[in-house]
Biotite code that builds the C-alpha atoms (Angstrom):
import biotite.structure as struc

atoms = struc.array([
    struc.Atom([0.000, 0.000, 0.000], chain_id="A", res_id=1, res_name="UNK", atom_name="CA", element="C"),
    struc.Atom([1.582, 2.924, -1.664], chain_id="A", res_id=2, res_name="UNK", atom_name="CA", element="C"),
    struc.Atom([-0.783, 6.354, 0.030], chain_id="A", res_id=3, res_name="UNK", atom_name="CA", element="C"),
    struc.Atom([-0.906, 8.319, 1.622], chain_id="A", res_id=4, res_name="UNK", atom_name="CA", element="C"),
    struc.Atom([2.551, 8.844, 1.466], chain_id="A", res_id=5, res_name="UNK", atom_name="CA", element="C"),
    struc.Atom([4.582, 10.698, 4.509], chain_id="A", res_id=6, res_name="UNK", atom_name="CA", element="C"),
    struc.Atom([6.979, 12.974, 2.452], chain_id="A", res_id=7, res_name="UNK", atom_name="CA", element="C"),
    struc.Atom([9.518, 15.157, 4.726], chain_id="A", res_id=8, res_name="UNK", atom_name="CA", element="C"),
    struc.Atom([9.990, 18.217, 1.812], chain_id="A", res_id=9, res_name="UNK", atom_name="CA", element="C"),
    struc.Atom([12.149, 21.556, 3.432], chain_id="A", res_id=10, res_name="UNK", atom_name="CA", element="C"),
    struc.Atom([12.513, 19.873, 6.769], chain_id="A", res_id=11, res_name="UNK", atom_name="CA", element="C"),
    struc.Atom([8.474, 19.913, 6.940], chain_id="A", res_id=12, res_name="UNK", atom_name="CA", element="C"),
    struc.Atom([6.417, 16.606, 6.911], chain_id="A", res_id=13, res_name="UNK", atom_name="CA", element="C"),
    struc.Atom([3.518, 16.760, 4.312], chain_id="A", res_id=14, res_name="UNK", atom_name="CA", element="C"),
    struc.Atom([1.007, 14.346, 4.282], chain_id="A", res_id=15, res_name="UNK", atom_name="CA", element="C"),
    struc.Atom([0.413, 13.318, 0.505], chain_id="A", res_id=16, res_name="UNK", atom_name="CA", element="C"),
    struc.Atom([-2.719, 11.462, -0.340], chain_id="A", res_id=17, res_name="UNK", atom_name="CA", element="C"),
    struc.Atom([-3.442, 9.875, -4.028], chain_id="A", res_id=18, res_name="UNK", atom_name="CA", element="C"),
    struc.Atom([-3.098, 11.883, -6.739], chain_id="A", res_id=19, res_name="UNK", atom_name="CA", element="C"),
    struc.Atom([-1.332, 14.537, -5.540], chain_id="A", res_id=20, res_name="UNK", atom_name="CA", element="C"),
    struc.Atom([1.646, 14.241, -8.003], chain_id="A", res_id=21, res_name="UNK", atom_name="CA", element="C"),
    struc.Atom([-0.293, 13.635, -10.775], chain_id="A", res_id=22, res_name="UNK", atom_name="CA", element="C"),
    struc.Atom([-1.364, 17.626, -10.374], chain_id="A", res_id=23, res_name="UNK", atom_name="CA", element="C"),
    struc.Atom([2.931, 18.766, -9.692], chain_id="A", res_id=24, res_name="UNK", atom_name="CA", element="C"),
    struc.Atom([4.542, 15.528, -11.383], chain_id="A", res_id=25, res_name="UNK", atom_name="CA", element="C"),
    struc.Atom([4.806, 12.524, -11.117], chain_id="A", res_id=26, res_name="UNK", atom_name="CA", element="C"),
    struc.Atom([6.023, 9.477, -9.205], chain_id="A", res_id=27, res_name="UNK", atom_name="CA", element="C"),
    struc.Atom([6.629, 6.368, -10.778], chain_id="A", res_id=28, res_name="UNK", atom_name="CA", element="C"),
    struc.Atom([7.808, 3.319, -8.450], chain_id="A", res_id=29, res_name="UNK", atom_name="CA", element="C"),
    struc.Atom([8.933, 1.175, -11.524], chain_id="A", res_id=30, res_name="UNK", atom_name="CA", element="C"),
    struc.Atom([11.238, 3.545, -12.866], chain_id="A", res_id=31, res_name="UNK", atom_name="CA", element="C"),
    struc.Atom([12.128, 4.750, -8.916], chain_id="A", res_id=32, res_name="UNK", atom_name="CA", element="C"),
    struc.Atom([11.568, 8.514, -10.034], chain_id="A", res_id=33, res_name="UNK", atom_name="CA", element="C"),
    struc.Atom([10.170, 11.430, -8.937], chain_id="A", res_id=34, res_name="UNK", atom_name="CA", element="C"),
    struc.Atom([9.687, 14.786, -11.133], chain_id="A", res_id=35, res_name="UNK", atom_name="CA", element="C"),
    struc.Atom([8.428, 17.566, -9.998], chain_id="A", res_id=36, res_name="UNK", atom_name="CA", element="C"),
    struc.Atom([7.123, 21.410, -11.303], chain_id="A", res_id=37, res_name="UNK", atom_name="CA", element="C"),
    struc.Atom([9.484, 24.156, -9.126], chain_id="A", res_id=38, res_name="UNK", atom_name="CA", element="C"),
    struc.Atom([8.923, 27.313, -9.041], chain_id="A", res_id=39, res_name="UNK", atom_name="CA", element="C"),
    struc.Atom([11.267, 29.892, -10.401], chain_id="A", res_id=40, res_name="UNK", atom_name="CA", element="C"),
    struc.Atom([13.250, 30.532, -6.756], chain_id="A", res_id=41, res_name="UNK", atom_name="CA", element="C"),
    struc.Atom([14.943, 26.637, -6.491], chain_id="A", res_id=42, res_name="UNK", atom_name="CA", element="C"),
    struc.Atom([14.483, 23.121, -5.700], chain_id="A", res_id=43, res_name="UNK", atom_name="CA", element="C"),
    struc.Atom([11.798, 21.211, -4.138], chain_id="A", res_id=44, res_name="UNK", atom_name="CA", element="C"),
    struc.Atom([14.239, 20.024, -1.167], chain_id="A", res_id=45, res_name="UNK", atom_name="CA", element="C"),
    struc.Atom([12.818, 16.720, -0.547], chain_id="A", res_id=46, res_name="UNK", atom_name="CA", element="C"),
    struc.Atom([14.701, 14.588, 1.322], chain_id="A", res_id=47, res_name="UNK", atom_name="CA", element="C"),
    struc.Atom([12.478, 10.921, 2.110], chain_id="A", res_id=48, res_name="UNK", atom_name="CA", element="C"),
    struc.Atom([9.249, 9.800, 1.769], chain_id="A", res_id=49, res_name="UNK", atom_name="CA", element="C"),
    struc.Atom([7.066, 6.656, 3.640], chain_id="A", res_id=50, res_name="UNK", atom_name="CA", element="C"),
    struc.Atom([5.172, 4.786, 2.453], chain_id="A", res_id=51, res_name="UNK", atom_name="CA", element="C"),
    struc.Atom([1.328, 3.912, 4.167], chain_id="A", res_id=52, res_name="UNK", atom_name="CA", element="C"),
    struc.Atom([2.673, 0.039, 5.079], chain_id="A", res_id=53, res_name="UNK", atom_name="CA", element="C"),
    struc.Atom([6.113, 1.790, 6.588], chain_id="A", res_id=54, res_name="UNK", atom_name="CA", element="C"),
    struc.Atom([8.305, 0.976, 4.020], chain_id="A", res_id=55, res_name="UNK", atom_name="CA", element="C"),
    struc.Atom([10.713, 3.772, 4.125], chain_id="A", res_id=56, res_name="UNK", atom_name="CA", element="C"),
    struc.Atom([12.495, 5.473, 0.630], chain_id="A", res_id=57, res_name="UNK", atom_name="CA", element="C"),
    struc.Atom([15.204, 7.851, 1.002], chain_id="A", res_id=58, res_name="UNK", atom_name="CA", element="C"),
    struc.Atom([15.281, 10.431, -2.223], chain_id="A", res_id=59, res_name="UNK", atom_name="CA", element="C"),
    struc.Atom([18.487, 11.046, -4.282], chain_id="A", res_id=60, res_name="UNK", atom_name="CA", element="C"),
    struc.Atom([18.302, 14.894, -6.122], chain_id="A", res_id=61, res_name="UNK", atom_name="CA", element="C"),
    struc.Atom([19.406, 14.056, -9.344], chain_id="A", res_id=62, res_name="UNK", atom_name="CA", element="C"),
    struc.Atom([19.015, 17.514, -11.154], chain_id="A", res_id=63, res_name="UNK", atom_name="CA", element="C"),
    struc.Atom([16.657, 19.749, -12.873], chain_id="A", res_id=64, res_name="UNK", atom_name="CA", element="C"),
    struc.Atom([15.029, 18.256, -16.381], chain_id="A", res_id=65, res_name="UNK", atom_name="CA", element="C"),
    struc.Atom([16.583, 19.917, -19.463], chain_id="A", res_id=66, res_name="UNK", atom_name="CA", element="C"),
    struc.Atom([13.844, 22.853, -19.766], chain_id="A", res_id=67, res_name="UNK", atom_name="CA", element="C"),
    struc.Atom([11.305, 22.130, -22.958], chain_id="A", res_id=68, res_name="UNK", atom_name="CA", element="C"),
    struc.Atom([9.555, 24.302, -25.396], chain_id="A", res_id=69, res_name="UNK", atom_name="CA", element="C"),
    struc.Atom([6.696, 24.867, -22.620], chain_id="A", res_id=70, res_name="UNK", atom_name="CA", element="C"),
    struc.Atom([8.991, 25.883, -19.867], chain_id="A", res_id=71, res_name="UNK", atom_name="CA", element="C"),
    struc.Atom([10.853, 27.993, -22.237], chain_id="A", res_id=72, res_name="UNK", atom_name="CA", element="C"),
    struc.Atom([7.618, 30.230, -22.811], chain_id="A", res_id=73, res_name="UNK", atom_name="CA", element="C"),
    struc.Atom([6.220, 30.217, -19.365], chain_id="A", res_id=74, res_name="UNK", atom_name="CA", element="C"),
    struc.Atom([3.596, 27.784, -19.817], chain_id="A", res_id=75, res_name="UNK", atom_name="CA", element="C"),
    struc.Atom([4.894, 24.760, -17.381], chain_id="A", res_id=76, res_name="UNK", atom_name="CA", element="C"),
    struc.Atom([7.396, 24.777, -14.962], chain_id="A", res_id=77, res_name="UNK", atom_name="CA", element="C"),
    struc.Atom([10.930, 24.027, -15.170], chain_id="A", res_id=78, res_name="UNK", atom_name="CA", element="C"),
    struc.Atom([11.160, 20.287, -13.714], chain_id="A", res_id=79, res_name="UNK", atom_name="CA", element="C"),
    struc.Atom([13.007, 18.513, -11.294], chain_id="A", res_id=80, res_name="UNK", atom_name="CA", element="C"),
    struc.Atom([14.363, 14.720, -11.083], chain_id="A", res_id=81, res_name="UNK", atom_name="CA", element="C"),
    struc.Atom([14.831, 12.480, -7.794], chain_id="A", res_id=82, res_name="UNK", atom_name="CA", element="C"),
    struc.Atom([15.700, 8.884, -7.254], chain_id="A", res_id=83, res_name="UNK", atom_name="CA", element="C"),
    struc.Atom([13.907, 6.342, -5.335], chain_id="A", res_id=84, res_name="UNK", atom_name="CA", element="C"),
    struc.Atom([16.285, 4.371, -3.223], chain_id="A", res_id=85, res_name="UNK", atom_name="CA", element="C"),
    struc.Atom([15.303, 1.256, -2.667], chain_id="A", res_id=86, res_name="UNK", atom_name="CA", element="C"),
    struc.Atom([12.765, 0.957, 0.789], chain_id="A", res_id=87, res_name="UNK", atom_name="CA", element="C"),
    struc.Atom([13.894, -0.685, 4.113], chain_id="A", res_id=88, res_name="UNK", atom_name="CA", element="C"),
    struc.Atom([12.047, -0.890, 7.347], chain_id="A", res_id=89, res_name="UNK", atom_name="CA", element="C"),
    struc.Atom([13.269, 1.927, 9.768], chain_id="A", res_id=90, res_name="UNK", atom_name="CA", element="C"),
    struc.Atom([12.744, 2.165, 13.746], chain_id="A", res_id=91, res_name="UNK", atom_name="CA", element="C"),
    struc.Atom([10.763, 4.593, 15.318], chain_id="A", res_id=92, res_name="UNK", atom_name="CA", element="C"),
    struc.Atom([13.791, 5.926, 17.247], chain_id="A", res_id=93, res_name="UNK", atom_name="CA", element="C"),
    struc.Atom([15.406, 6.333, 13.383], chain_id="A", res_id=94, res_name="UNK", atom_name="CA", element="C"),
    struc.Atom([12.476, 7.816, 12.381], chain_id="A", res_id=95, res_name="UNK", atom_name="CA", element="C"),
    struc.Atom([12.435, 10.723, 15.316], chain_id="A", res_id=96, res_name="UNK", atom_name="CA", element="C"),
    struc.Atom([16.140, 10.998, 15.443], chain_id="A", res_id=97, res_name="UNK", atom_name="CA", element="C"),
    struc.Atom([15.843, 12.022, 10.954], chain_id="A", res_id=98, res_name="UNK", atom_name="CA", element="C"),
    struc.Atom([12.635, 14.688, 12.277], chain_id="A", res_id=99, res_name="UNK", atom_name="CA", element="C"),
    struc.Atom([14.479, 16.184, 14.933], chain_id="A", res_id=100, res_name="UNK", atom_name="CA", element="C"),
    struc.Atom([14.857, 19.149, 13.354], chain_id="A", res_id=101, res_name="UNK", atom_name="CA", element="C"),
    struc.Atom([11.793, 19.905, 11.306], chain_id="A", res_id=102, res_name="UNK", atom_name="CA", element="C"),
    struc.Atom([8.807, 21.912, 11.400], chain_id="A", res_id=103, res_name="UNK", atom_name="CA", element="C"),
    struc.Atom([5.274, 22.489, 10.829], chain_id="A", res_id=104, res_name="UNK", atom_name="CA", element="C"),
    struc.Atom([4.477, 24.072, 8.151], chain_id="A", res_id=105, res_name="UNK", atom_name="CA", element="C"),
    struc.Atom([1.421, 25.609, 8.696], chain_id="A", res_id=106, res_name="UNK", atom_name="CA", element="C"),
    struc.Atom([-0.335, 25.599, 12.235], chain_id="A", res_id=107, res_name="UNK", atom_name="CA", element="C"),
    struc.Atom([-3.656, 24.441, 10.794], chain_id="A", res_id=108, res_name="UNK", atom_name="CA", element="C"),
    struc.Atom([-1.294, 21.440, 9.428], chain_id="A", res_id=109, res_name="UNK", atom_name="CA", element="C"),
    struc.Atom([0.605, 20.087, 12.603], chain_id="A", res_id=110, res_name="UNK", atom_name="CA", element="C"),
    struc.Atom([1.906, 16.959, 10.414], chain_id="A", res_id=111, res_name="UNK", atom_name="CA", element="C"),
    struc.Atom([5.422, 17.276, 12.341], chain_id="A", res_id=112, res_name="UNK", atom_name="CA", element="C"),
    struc.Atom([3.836, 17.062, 15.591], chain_id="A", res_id=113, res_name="UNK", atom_name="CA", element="C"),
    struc.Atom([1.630, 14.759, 15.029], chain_id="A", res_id=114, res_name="UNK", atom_name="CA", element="C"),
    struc.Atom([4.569, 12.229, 13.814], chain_id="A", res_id=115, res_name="UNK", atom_name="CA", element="C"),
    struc.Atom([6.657, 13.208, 16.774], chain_id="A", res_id=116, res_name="UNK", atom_name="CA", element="C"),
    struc.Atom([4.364, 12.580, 19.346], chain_id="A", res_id=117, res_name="UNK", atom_name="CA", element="C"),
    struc.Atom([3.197, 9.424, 17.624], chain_id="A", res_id=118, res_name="UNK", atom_name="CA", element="C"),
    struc.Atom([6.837, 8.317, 17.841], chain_id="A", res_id=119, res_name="UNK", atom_name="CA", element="C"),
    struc.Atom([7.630, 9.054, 21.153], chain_id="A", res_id=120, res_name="UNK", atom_name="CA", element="C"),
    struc.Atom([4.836, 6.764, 22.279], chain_id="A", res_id=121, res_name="UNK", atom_name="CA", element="C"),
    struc.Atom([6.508, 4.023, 20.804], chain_id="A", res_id=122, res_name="UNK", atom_name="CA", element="C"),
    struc.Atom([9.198, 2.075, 21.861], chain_id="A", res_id=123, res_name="UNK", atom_name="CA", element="C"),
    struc.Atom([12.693, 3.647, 20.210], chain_id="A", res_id=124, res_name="UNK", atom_name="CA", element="C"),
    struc.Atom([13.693, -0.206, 18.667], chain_id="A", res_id=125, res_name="UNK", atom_name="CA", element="C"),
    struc.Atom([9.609, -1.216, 17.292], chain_id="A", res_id=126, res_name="UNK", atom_name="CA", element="C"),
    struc.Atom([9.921, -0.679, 13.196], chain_id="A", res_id=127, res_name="UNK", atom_name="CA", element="C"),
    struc.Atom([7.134, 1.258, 11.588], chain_id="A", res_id=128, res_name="UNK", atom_name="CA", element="C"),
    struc.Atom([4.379, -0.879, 10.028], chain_id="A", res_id=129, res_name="UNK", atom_name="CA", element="C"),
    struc.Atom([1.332, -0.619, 8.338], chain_id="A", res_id=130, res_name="UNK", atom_name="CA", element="C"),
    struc.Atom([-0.485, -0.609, 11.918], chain_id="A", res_id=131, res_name="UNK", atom_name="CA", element="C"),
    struc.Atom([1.464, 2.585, 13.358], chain_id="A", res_id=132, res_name="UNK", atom_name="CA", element="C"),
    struc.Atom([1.176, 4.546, 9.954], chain_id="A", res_id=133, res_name="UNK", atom_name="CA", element="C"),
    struc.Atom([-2.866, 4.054, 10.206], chain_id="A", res_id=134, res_name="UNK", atom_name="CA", element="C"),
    struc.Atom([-3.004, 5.147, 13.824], chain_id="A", res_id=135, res_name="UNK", atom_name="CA", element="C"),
    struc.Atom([-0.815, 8.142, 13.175], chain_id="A", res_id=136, res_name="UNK", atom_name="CA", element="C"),
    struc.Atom([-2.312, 9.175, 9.296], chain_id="A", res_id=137, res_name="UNK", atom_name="CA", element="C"),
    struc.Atom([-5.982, 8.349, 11.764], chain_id="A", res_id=138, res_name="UNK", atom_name="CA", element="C"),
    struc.Atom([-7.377, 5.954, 9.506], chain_id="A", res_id=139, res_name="UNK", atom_name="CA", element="C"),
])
């Protein structure tokens, strides 16, 4: 079970439910990518992403997409390119230690929080799973 995925993005955890990167890019597990529209200022800064089962994916910035025709004249955005490393399991004491210094992003949108308190109920060596993502995502 791929979403809602957990995505920490500018040292901020966003939750990302289905369909989301179809609107901004796109995300595409076979070819373990990730491309993005960025606005004019820089780069996305994503850094990891989780997966709704717990499966954990570190993201590798490989560069902005050579800019098209459309990009040229200001009708799409110029793109960017990440890798999907292959997912592991991670601990909850990983997982804390990795948010330590992130924030929320907005406070109607305490996603950081949330996350933080979840793992600091939890025992630092128990891995996430598929349980523990649906108690903290509240499903």
């Amino acid at each position: 079970m791929l979403y809602p995925i957990t995505l920490s993005s500018h040292r901020r955890i966003i939750i990302v439910p289905e369909g989301w990167f179809d609107r901004i890019g796109r995300l595409d597990m076979d070819r373990a990518e990730l491309t993005l529209g960025i606005p004019r200022l820089g780069e996305q800064g994503l850094a990891w992403f989780i997966r709704a089962d717990g499966l954990f994916h570190p993201l590798q910035w490989r560069g902005r997409v050579q800019r098209g025709p459309a990009q040229w004249l200001g009708w799409s955005r110029q793109r960017e390119c990440y890798g999907i490393l292959a997912g592991r399991s991670i601990t909850c004491g990983e997982l804390l230690d990795r948010i330590r210094d992130h924030a929320d992003q907005f406070a109607e949108a305490p996603h950081t929080q949330e996350l933080r308190a979840c793992l600091l109920a939890q025992e630092a060596g128990r891995l996430l799973d598929r349980e523990l993502m649906a108690r903290y995502l509240g499903q």
